[in-house]
C-alpha positions in Angstrom: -153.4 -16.0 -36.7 -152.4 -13.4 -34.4 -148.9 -13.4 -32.2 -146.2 -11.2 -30.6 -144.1 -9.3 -31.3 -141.2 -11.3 -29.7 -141.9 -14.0 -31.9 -140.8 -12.1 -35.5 -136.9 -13.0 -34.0 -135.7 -8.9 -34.8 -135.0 -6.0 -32.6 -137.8 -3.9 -33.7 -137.0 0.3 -33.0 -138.6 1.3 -30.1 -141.1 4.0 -32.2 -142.1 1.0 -34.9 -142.4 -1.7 -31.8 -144.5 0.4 -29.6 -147.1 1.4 -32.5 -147.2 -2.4 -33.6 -148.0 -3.2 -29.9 -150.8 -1.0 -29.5 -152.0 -1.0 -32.8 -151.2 -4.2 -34.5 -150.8 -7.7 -34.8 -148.4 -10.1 -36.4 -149.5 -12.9 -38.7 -147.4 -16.3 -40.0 -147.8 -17.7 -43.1 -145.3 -20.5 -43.0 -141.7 -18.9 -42.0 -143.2 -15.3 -43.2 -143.8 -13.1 -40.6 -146.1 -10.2 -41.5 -146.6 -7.2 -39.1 -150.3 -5.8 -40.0 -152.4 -3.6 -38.7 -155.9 -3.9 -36.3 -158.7 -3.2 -37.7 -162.5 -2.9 -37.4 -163.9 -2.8 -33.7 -160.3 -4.2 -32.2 -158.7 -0.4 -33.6 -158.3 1.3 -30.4 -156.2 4.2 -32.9 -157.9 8.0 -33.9 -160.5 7.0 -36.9 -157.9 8.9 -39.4 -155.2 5.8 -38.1 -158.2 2.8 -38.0 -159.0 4.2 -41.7 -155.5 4.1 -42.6 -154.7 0.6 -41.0 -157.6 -0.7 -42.9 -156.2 0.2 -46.1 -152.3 -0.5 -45.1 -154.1 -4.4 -44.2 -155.9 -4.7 -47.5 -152.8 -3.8 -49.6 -150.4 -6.1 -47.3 -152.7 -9.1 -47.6 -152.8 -8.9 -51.2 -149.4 -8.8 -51.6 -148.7 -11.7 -49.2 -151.4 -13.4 -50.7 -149.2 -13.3 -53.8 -146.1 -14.3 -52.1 -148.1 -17.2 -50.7 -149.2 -17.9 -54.6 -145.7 -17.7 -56.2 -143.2 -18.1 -53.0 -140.0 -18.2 -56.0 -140.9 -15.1 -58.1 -139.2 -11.6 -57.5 -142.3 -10.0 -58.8 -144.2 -11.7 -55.2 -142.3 -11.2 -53.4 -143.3 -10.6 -49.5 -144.7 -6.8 -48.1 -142.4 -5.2 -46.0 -143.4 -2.2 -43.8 -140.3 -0.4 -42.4 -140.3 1.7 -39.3 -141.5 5.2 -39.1 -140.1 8.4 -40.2 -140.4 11.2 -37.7 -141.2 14.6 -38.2 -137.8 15.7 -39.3 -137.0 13.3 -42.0 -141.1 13.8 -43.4 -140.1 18.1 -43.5 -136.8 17.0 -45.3 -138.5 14.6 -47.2 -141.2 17.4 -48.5 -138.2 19.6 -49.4 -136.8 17.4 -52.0 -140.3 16.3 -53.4 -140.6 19.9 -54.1 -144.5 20.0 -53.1 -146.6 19.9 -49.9 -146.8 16.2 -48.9 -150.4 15.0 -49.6 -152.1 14.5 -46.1 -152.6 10.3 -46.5 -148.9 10.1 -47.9 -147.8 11.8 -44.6 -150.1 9.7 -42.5 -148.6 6.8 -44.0 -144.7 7.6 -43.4 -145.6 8.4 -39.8 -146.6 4.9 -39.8 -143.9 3.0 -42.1 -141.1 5.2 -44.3 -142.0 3.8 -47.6 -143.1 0.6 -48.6 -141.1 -2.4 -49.8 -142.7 -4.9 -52.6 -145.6 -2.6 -52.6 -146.6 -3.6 -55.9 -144.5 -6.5 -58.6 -141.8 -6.5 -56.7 -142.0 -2.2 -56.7 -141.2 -0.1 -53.8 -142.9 2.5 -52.1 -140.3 5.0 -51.6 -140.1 6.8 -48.8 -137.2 9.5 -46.9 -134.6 6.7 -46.5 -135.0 5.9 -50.4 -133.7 10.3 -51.0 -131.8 11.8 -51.7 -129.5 9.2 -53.9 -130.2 5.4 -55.0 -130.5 3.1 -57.6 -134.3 3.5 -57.2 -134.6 6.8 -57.1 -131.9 7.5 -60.1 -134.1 5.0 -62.2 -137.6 6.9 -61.4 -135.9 10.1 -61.7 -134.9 9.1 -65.0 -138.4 7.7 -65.8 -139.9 11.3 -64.5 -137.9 12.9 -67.7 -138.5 11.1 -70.2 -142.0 11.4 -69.5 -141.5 14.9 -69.2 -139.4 15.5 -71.8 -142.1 14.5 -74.1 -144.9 16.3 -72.3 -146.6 12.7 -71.5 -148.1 14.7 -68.2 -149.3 17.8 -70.0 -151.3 15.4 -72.9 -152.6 13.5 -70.0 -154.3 16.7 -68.4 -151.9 18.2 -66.3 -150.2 22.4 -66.4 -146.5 22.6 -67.9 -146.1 24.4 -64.6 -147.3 20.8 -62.5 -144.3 19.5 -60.1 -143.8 15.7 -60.0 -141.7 13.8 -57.7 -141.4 10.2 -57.7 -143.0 7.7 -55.1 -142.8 4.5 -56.6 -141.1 3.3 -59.9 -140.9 -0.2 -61.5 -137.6 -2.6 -61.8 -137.0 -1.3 -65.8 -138.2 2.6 -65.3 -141.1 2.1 -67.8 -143.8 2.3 -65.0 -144.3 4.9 -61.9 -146.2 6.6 -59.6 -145.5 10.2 -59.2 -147.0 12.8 -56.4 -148.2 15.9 -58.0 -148.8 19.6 -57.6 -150.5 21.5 -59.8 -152.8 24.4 -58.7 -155.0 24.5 -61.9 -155.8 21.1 -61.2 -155.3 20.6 -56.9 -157.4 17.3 -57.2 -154.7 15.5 -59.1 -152.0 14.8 -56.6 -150.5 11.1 -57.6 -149.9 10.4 -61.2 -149.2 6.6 -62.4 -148.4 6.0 -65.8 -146.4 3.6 -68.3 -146.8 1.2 -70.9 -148.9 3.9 -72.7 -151.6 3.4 -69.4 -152.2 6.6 -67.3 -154.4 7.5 -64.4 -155.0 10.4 -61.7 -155.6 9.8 -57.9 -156.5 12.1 -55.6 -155.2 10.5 -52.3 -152.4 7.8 -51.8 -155.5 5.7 -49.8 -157.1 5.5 -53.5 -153.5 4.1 -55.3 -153.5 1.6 -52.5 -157.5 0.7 -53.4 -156.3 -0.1 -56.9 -152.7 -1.6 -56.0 -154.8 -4.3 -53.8 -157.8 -4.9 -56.1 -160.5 -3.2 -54.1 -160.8 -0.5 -56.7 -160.7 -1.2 -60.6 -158.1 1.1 -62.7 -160.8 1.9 -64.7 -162.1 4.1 -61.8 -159.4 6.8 -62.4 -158.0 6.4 -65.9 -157.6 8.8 -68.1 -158.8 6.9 -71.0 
């Protein structure tokens, strides 16, 4: 069911508040609070925002769907959206990726600045996650060791291609790395570990297969 914002018991930034008011809705499952996005008819957003709300919603009610399976595991544990980063922190942000930001990634951290238990337990990193971290040291080591063994050049990509990490699992054996590579433009988010590998060519797509909507299979490169 639907509520306030008054009723989540924080002190929401005024940016993140006033988006979540006109856009969004709050939903309780038990003590969980979850802030989600409107969708369908009741998105009074642009349609590029009512197109990214819908597939911000399907990826948070998976996850709190699994929270709501498994309340005790770390690997379910609840979605949390964070508030926005502005247009400074996204150029800064784009400066240490080393790459132009894909268009849905920047859509999304002018909405919520990363991602947290997007996936197993897995954040979405985001500008406050750069330039230093436990996460980030653990993908960056993950990005070269893949690397160092050419793991992105077998799986189709240039030796020139730029990776930068956007999400990385608890042990650094799986992650999810934004790409640039002008032979191949189409490929902008790599995930790969556990000898698995896949190309996406916007972040809406990794959320598609993150929440089940879309199969793996759709983008492997098996």
């Amino acid at each position: 069911m639907g509520g306030s914002v008054e009723r989540l018991g924080v002190e929401l930034p005024s940016d993140w508040r006033a988006f979540v008011e006109r856009y969004g809705h709050v939903q309780y499952h038990g003590d969980l609070a979850v802030v989600t996005p409107a969708l369908g008819s009741g998105c009074r957003a642009t349609m590029d925002w009512c197109e990214l709300t819908e597939w911000i919603e399907r990826l948070v009610a998976a996850r709190t769907g699994d929270h709501r399976s498994d309340p005790d595991s770390a690997l379910a544990a609840p979605p949390g959206l964070r508030p926005p980063a502005g247009a400074s922190r996204i150029a800064e942000l784009e400066g240490w990726l080393r790459q132009p930001i894909e268009p849905g990634y920047r859509e999304f951290l002018e909405f919520s600045d990363g991602m947290d238990n997007f996936r197993s337990g897995m954040p979405l990193l985001g500008w406050r996650d750069w330039p230093s971290g436990d996460t980030l040291s653990r993908a960056l080591r993950f990005l070269d060791t893949i690397t160092g063994i050419d793991v992105h050049v077998d799986e189709g990509l240039s030796e020139d291609a730029v990776l930068a990490p956007v999400l990385v699992n608890g042990d650094g054996t799986v992650g999810i790395f934004m790409v640039w590579d002008e032979e191949s433009p189409e490929k902008r988010y790599f995930w790969v570990g556990n000898g698995d590998a896949a190309f996406f060519s916007t972040l809406s797509e990794v959320f598609d297969v993150a929440s089940g909507v879309r199969s793996w299979s759709d983008f492997s490169t098996e």
